[in-house]
FINUDO-325128 format. One record per residue (C-alpha): residue in one letter; chain; x negated, y negated, z. Coordinates in pm, 1 decimal, decimal comma, always signed. Layout:
PT residu chaine     east    north       up
PT      a      A        X        Y        Z
...
//
This chain:
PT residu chaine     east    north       up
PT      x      A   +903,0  +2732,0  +2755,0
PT      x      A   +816,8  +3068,9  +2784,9
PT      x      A   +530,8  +3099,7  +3092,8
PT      x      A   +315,5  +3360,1  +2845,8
PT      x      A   +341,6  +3070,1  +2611,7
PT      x      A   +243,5  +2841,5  +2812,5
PT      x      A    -30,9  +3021,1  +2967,1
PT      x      A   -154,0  +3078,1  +2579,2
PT      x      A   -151,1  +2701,3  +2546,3
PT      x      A   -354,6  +2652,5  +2858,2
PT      x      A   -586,9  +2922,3  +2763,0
PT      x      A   -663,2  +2751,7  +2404,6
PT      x      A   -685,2  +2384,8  +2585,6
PT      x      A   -943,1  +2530,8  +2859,2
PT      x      A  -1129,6  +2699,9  +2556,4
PT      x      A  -1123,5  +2365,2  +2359,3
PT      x      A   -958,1  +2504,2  +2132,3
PT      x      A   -643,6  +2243,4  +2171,3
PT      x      A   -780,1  +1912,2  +2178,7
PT      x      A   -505,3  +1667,6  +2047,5
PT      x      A   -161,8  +1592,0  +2208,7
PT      x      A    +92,8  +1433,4  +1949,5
PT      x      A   +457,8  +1306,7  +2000,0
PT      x      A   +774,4  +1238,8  +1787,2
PT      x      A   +995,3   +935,0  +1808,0
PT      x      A  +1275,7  +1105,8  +2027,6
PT      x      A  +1015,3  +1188,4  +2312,0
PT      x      A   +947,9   +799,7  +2320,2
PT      x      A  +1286,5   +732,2  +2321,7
PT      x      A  +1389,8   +999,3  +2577,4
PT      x      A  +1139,4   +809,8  +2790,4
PT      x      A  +1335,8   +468,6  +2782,5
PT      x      A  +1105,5   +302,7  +2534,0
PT      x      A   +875,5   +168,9  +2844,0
PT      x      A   +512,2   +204,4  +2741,8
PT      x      A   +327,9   +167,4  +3066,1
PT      x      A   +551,8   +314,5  +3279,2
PT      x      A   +680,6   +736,7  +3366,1
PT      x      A   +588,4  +1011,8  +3145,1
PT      x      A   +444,8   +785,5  +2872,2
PT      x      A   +265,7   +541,5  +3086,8
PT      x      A    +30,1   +883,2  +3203,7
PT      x      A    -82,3   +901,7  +2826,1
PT      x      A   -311,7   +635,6  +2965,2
PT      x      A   -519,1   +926,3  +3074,2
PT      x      A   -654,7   +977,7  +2745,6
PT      x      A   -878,0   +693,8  +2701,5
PT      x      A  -1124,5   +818,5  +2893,9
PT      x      A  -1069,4  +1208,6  +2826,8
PT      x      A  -1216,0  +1489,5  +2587,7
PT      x      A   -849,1  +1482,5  +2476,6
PT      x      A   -711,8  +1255,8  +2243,6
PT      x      A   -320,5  +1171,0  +2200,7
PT      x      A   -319,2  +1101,3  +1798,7
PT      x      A    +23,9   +953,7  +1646,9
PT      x      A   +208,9   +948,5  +1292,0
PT      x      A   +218,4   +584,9  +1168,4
PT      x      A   +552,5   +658,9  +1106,7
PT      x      A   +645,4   +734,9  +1442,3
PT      x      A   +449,0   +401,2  +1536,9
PT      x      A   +665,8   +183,0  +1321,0
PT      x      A   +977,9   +364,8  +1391,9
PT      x      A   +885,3   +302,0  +1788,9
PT      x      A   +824,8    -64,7  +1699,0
PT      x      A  +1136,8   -103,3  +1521,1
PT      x      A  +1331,6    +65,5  +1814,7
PT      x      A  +1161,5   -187,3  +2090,2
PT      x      A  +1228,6   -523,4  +1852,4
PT      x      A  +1606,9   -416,8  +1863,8
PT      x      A  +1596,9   -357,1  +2217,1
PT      x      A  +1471,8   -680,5  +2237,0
PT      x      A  +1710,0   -883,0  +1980,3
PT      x      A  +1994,8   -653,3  +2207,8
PT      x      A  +1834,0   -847,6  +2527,6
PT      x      A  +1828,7  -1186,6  +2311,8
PT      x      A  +2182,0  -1150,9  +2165,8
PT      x      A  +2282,6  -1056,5  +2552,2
PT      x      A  +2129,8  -1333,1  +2657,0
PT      x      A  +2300,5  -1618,8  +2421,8
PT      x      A  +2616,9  -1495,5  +2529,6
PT      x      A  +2499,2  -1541,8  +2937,4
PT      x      A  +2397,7  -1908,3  +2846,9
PT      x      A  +2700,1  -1983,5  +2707,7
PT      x      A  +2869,8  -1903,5  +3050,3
PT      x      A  +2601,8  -2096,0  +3241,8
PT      x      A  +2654,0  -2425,1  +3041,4
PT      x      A  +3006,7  -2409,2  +3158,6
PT      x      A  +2847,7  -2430,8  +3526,2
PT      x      A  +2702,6  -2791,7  +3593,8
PT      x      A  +2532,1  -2649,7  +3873,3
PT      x      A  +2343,6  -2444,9  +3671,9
PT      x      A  +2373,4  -2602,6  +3362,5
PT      x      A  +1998,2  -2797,6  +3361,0
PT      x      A  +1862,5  -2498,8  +3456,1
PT      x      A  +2008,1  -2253,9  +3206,9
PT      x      A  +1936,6  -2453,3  +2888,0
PT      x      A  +1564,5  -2553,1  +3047,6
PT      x      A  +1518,6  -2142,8  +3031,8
PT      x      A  +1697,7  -2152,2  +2702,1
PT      x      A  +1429,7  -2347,4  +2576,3
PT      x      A  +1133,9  -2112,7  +2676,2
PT      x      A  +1290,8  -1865,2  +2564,6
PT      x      A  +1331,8  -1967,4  +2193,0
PT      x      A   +976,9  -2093,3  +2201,4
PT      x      A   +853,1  -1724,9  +2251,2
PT      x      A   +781,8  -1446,7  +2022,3
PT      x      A  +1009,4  -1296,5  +1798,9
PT      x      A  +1137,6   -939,7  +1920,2
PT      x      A   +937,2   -804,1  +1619,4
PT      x      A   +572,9   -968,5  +1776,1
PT      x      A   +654,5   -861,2  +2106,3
PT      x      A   +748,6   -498,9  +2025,8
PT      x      A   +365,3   -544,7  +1794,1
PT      x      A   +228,8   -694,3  +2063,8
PT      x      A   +358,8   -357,3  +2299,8
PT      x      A   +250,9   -130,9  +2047,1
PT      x      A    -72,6   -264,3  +1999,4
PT      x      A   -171,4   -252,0  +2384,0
PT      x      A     +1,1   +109,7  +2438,3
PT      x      A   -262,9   +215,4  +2166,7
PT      x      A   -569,4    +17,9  +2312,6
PT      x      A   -436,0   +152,0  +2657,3
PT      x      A   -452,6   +486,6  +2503,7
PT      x      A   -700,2   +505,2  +2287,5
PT      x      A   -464,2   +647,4  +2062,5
PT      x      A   -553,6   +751,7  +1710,0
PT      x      A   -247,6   +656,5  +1425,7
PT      x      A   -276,7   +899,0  +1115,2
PT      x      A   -137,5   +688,0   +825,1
PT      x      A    +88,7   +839,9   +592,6
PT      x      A   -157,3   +886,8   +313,0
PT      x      A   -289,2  +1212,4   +500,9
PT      x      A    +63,2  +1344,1   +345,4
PT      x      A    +54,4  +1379,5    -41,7
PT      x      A   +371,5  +1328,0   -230,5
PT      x      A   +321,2  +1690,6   -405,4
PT      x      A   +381,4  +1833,9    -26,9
PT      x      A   +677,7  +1626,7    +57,2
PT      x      A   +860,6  +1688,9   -266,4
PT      x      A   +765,0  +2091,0   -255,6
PT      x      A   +924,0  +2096,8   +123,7
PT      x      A  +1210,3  +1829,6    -37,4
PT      x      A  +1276,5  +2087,7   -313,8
PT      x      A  +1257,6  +2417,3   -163,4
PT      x      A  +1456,6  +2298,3   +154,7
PT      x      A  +1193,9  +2370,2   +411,3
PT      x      A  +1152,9  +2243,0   +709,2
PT      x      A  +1220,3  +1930,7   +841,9
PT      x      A  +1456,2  +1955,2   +499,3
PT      x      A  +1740,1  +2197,7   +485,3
PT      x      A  +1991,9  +2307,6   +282,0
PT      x      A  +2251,4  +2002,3   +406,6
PT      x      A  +1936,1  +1784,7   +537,1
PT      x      A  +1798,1  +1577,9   +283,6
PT      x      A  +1698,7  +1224,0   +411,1
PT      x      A  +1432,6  +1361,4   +666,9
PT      x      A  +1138,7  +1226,1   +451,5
PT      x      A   +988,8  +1044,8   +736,2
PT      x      A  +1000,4  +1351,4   +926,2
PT      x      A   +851,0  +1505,6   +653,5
PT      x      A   +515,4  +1240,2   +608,9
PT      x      A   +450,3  +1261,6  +1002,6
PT      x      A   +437,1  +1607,9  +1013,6
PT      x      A   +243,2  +1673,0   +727,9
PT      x      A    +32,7  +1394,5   +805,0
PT      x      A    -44,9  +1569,5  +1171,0
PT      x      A   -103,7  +1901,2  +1005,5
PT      x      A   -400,5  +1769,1   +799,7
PT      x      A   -537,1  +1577,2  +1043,6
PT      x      A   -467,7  +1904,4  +1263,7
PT      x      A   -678,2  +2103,1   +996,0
PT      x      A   -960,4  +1887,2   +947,0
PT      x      A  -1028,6  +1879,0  +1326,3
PT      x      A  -1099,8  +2240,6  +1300,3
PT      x      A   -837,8  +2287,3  +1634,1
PT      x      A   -501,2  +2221,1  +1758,1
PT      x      A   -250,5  +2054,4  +1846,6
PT      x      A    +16,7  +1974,4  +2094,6
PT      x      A   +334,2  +1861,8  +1953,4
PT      x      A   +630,4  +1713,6  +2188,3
PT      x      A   +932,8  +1733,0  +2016,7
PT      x      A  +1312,5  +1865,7  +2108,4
PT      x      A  +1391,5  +1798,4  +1715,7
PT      x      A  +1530,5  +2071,3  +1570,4
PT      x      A  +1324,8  +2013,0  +1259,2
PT      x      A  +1025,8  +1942,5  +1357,7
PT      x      A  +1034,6  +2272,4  +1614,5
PT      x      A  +1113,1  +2460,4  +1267,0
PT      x      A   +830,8  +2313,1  +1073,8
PT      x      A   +588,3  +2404,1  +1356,5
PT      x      A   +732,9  +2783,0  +1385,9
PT      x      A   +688,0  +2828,4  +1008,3
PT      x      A   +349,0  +2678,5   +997,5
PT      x      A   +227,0  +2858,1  +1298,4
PT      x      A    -90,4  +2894,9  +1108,9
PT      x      A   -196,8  +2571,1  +1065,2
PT      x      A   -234,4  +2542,3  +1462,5
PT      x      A     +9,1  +2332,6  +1555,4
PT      x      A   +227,1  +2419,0  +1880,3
PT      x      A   +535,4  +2290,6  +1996,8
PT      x      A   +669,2  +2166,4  +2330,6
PT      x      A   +993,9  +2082,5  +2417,0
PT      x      A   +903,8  +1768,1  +2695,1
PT      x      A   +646,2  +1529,5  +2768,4
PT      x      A   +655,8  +1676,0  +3136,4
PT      x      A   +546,5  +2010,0  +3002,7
PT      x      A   +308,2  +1898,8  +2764,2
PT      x      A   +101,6  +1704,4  +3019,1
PT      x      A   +101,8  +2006,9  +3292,0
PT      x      A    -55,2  +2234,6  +3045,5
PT      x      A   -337,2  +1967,7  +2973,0
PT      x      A   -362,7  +1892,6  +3309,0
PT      x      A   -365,4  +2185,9  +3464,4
PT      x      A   -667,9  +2242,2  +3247,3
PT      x      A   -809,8  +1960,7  +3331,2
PT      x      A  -1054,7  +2069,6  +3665,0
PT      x      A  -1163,5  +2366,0  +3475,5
PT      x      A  -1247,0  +2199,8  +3173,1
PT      x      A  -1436,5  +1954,7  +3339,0
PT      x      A  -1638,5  +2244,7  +3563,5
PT      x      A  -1718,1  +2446,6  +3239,3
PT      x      A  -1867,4  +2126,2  +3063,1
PT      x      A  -2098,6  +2082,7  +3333,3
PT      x      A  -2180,5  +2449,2  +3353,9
PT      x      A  -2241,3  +2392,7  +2933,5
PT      x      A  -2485,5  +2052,4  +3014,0
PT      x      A  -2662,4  +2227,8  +3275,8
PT      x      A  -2744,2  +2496,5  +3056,2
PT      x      A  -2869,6  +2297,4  +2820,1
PT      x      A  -3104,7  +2131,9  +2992,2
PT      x      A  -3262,9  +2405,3  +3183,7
PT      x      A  -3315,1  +2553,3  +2858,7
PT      x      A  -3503,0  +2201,1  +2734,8
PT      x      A  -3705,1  +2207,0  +3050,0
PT      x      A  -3774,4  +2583,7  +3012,6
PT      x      A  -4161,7  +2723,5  +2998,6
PT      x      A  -4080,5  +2852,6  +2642,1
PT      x      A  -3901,6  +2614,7  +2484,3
PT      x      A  -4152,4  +2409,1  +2360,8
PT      x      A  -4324,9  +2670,9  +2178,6
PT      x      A  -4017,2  +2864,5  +2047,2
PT      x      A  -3916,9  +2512,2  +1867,8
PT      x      A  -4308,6  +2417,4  +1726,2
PT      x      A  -4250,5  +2776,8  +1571,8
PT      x      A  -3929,6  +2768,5  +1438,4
PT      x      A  -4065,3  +2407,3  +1281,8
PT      x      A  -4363,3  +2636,0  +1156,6
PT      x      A  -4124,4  +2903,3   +967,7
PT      x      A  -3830,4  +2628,4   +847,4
PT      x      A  -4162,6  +2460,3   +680,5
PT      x      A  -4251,5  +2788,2   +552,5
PT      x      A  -3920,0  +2916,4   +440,3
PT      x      A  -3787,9  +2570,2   +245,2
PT      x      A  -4111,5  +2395,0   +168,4
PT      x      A  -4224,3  +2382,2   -225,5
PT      x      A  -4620,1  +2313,8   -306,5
PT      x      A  -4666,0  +2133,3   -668,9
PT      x      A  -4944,6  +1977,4   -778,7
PT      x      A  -5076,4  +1777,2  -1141,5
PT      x      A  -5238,0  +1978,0  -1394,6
PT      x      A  -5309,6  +1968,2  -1765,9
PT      x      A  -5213,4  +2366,9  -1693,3
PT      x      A  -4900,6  +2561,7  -1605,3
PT      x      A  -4891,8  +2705,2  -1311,2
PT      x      A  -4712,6  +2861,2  -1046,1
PT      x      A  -4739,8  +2814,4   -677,9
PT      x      A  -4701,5  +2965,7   -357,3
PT      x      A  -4785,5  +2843,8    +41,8
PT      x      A  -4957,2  +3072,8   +197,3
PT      x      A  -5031,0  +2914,8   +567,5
PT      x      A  -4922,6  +2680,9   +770,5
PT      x      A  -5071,7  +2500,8  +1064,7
PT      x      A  -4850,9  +2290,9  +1273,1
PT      x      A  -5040,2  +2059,4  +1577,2
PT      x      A  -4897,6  +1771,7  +1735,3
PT      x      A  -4549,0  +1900,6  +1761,5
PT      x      A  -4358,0  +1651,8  +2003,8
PT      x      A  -3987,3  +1623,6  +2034,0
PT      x      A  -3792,0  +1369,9  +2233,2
PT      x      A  -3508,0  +1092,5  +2205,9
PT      x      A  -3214,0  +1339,5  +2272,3
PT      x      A  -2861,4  +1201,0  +2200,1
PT      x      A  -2535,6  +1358,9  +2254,3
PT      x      A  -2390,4  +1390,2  +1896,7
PT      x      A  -2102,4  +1622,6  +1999,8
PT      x      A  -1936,5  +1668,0  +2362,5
PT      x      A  -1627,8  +1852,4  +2352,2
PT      x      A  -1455,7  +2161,9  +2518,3
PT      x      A  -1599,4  +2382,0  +2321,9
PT      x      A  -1935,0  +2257,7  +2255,3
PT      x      A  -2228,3  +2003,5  +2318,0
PT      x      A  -2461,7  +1973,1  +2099,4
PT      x      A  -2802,8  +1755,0  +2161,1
PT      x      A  -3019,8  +1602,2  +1869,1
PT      x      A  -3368,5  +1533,1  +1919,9
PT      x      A  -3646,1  +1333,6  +1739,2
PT      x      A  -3882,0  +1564,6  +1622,8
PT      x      A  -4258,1  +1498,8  +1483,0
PT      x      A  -4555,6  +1705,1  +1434,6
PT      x      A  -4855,9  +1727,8  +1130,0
PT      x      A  -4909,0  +1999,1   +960,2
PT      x      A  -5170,2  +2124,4   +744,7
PT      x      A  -5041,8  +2341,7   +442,6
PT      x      A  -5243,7  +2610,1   +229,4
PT      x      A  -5130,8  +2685,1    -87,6
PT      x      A  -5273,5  +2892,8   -400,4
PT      x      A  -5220,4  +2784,0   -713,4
PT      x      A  -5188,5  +3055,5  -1038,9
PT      x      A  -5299,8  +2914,4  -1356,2
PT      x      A  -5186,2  +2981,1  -1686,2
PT      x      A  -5139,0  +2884,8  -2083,1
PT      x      A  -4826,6  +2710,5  -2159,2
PT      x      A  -4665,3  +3014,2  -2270,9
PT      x      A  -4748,7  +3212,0  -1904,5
PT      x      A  -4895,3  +3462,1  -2120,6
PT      x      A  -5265,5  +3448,6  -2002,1
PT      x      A  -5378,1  +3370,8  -1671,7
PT      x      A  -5677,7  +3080,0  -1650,0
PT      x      A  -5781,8  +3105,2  -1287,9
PT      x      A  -5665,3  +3011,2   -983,0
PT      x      A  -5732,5  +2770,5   -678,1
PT      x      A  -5680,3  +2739,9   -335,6
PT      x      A  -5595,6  +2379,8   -218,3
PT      x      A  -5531,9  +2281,3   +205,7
PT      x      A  -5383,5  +1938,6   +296,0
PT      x      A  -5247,6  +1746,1   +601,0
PT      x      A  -4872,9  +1589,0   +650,7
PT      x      A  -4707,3  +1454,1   +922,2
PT      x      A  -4355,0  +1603,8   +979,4
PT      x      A  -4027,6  +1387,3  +1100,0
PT      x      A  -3714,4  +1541,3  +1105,0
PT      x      A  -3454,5  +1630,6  +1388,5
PT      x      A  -3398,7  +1915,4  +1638,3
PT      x      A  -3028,5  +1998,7  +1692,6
PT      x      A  -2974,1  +2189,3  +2025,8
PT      x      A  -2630,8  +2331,5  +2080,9
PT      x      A  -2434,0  +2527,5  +2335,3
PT      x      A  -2137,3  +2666,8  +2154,3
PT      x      A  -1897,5  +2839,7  +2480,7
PT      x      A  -2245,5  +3004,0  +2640,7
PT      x      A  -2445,1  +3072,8  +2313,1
PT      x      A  -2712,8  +2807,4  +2269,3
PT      x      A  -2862,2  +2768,0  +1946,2
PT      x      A  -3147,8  +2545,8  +1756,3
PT      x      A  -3191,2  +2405,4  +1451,9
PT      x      A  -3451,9  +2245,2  +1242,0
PT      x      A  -3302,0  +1941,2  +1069,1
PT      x      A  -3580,6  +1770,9   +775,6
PT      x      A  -3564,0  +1559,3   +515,7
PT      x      A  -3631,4  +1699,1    +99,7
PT      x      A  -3913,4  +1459,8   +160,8
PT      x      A  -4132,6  +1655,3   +448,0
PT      x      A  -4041,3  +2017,5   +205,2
PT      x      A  -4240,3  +1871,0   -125,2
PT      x      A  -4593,3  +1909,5    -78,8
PT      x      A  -4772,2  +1723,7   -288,3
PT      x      A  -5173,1  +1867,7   -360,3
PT      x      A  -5244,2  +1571,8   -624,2
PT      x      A  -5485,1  +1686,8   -891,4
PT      x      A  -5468,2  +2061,3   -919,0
PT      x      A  -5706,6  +2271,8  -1076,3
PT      x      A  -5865,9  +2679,8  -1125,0
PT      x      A  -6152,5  +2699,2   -891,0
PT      x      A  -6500,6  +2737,1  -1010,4
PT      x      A  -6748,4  +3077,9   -907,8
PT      x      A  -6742,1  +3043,0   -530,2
PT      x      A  -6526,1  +2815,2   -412,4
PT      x      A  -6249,8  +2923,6   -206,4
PT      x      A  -6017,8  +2627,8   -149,1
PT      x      A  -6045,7  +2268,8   -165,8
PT      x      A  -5927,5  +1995,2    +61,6
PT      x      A  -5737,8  +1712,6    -15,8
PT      x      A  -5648,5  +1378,2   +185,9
//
């Protein structure tokens, strides 16, 4: 790999940018098949990271199918050893005795499951089933010859459902993605689809440096990010910027109405907000490029509103009234620090915007507003 590449790559992973690591069939078997140990016994590292190593189901079952022959190669090996032994009546007893355990264990298929299944636990691995490739994609890459299909190429339609199966899983994240591969095809799939952010590696060995190597800096800048964040919580200020940004999201989104035998129209004119209290912060969203904090939020506010009345056609006005009324507010408070820029937003249900002011009416000669509980 090219080291501007690959200082690109580590660039995007440090950023967050790059956040899933993904691997073909050849890299596993490049590796010797063995799940726990080498190059693909480190993958073990992502259970606990920010990273996550996500696989094609169809690179799953062709791994599984690859370990249960290994393992009916080992059995078939094996039957052919015994029938030596038995020849040998000093080892005869002994040989048929292990014989016997061995036929009353799994089957090569449920062991190679039972490997698969504990590489993935082991990894916290996510499998992306071949339903996130539609058959209109396959057949448009099938037909046209694009890659993995060429002109001469045209059985690669497993090929085909992994990658496109990775790509939409790649697109929905909203990031990228490593891909390990020395496949021909898949490297040209990846080069024409540059867009879709998906960037290949040759080797496992390569792959994992660039993560790696990102790994101390990553882990520095999301402390930097929570550290921000909460000297900004604990800041003089920030309990009064928040109560007012409640105060104007109430005023922006919030919708007086009222019951009257008239039409009317209506508009809030004030708001009061006391009691504003936030608290029960949980981490929603903890990433390399962002964390993002949601709080509890509760207050009560008091609402003026004038009401404008009018004949059912709106073509004569009958008065007007002033009404005031109390609510309590619940709703969230989403606190986010997006690579240094923190931001805050008022989250509320359609239920604390409709202000209800019961019985409406025009006020009589002197009476400026009316209160109701």
């Amino acid at each position: 790999m090219e080291k501007d590449q690959a200082g690109h790559l580590k660039e995007l992973v440090r950023d967050g940018f790059i956040r899933h690591l993904s691997i073909d069939t050849s890299t596993f078997l490049q590796n010797g098949l063995s799940l726990k140990g080498g190059l693909i016994g480190q993958l073990a590292q992502f259970r606990e990271s920010r990273f996550k190593l996500i696989l094609s189901s169809v690179v799953v079952d062709e791994i599984k199918r690859k370990i249960s022959e290994s393992h009916q190669d080992g059995m078939d090996s094996w039957k052919k050893t015994l029938k030596k032994l038995t020849k040998i009546p000093e080892v005869a007893p002994n040989a048929r005795e292990l014989d016997f355990l061995i036929s009353e264990a799994r089957t090569p298929s449920e062991l190679a499951w039972h490997e698969i299944n504990d590489f993935l636990l082991t990894t916290a691995a996510d499998v992306i089933s071949a339903d996130h490739a539609t058959i209109d994609e396959v057949l448009h890459l099938y037909f046209n010859g694009r890659p993995p299909f060429g002109p001469t190429k045209r059985k690669e339609f497993p090929d085909a459902i992994a990658l496109l199966g990775i790509e939409a899983w790649t697109r929905a994240s909203r990031g990228g993605t490593i891909i390990v591969s020395a496949d021909g095809d898949w490297m040209r799939f990846c080069e024409e689809r540059a867009n879709e952010n998906l960037f290949i590696v040759e080797d496992l060995k390569t792959a994992l440096a660039i993560i790696n190597e990102s790994e101390e800096v990553r882990k520095v800048e999301a402390q930097t990010r929570f550290e921000r964040v909460r000297q900004t919580i604990q800041s003089d200020n920030f309990h009064k910027s928040t109560a007012q940004l409640l105060r104007r999201h109430l005023s922006n989104e919030s919708r007086a109405h009222g019951m009257s035998i008239l039409a009317y129209t209506a508009k809030i004119n004030e708001i009061e907000l006391g009691n504003f209290e936030f608290g029960n912060g949980s981490r929603i969203r903890d990433d390399d490029a962002a964390i993002s904090i949601l709080f509890d939020v509760t207050a009560h506010a008091t609402f003026w509103s004038t009401f404008y009345f009018f004949n059912e056609n709106f073509t004569k006005p009958l008065g007007q009234g002033t009404y005031y009324i109390g609510k309590d507010i619940s709703g969230g408070l989403l606190l986010t620090d997006d690579k240094g820029s923190v931001s805050t937003e008022i989250l509320l249900n359609e239920e604390n915007l409709s202000i209800d002011f019961g019985m409406v009416e025009p006020s009589g000669d002197g009476i400026a507003s009316r209160h109701r509980t």
